[in-house]
N, C-alpha and C positions, 0 to 999 in steps of 0.2 A: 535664129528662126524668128520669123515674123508675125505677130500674134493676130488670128484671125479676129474680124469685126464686123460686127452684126450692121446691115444696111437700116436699122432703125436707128433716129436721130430723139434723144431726148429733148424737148422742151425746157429748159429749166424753168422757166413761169410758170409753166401750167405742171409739172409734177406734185406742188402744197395743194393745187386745187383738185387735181386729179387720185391724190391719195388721202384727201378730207375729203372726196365724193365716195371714195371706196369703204371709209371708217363708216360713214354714217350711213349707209346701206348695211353692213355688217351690224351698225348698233341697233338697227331697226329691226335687223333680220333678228339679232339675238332678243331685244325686248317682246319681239311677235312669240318669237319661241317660248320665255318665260311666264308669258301671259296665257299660252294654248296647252302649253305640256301638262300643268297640274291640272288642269279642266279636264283635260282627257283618259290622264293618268289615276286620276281618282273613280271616273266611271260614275254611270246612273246609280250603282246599287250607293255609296256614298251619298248621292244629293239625296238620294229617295230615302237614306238612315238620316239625314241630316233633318227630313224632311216630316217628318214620323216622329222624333225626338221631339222637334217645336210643337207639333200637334197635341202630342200627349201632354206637352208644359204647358200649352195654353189649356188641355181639358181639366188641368189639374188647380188652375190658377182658379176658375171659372168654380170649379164644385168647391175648393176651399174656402173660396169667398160667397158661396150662397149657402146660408144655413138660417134655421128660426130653432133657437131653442126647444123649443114645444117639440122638435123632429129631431129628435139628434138620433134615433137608429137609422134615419131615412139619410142623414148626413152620411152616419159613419160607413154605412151600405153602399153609399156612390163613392165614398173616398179611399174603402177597400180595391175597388179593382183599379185604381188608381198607384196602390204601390206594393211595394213586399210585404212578405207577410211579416216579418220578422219589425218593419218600418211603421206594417199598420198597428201592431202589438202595441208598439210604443205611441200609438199616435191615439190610439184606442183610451190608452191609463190618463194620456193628458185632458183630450176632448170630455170625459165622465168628469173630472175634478172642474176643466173648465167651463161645461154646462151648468154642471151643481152650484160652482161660483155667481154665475149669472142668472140663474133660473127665476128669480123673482125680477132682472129687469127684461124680462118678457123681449132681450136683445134678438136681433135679427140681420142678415147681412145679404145686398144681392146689388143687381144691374156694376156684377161685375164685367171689367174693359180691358181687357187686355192690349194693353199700349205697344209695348215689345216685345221680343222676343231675341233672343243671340244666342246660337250654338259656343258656348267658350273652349271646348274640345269634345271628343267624341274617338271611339273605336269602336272594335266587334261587341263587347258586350258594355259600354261603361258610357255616360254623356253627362254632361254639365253644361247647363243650361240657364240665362240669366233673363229673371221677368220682371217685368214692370206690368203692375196690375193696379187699378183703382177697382172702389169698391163702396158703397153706401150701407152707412151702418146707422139702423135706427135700434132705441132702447126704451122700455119703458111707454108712455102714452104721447112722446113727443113727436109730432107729424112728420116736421122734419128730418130729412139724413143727413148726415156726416157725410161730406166723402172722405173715405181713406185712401192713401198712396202706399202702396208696397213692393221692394224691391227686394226679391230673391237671388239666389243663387238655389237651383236643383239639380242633382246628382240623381241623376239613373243607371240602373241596373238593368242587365236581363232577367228575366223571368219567365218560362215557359215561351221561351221566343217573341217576349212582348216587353216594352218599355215600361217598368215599373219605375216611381220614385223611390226613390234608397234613403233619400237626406233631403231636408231644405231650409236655408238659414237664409236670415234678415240679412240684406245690405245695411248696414249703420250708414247713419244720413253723418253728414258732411257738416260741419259749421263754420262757418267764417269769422273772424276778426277784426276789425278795422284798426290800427294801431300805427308805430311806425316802421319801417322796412327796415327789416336785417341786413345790413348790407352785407354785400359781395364784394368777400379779400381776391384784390389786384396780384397777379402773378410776383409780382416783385417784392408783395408784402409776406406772399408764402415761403421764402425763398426758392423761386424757380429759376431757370435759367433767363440771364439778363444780357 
């Protein structure tokens, strides 16, 4: 029996250029798709909780960093609705000790700037949040500020269906060394494959 055949003629030249035109249409199709599915998959209500989160880090960053001594109930009053209750308990016993500590240098803190801002993750009820704040800190009869740099990390909570702070700790700053380079062991020194 005689095997039927198809009246189309392959190219052979043009089939590597005809099936690398067909891959890179596919890789483009697929990288279009990667790029659009999580954008749409995620939905308004996600950018608008993403959106909300940074808000509240920046209002948070802004009243932490503006205080005068002389005001600390007016302090602690703006920085209550800024987080839990349980969060301002504690934030309440340090601010009293740390007023008291300062109170004769008549310290003060403001024209704070919020420089950044990064959601680091976030869900329904929970967000961590990373800020970069400056801040001018004067003390005592000197005219001059300080500026200060402060890098956070903030955890939020829900709270009555509002974004409270929960937590916030220092970024530790970084130091560098100047010395000389550790070197880097060569596959053949490790024993790896040779």
């Amino acid at each position: 029996m005689a095997s039927a055949r198809s009246g189309l003629k392959l190219n052979p030249s043009a089939t590597p250029v005809r099936l690398l035109s067909v891959l890179t249409v596919l890789g483009v199709l697929v990288g279009v798709a990667g790029f659009l599915v999580p954008a749409f998959a995620s939905g308004d209500g996600s950018r608008s909780e993403r959106q909300e989160v940074v808000t509240r880090a920046t209002d948070f960053a802004v009243a932490f960093n503006t205080y005068t001594v002389e005001e600390k109930a007016d302090y602690q009053r703006r920085m209550k609705t800024l987080m839990t209750p349980s969060y301002f308990k504690e934030f309440s016993k340090i601010t009293d000790a740390m007023f008291g500590a300062i109170e004769d240098k008549n310290q003060s803190s403001g024209d704070a700037k919020v420089l950044a801002t990064a959601v680091d993750s976030i869900d329904e009820d929970s967000a961590v949040v990373l800020v970069a704040v400056n801040a001018s800190v004067t003390s005592g009869e000197e005219k001059a500020a300080v500026e200060r740099r402060f890098r956070w990390t903030v955890t939020f909570g829900r709270y009555k269906d509002e974004w409270r702070v929960r937590e916030f700790d220092a970024v530790p700053t970084m130091t560098a060394e100047l010395g000389e380079p550790t070197p880097t062991p060569s596959p053949d020194t490790q024993g790896g494959d040779q």
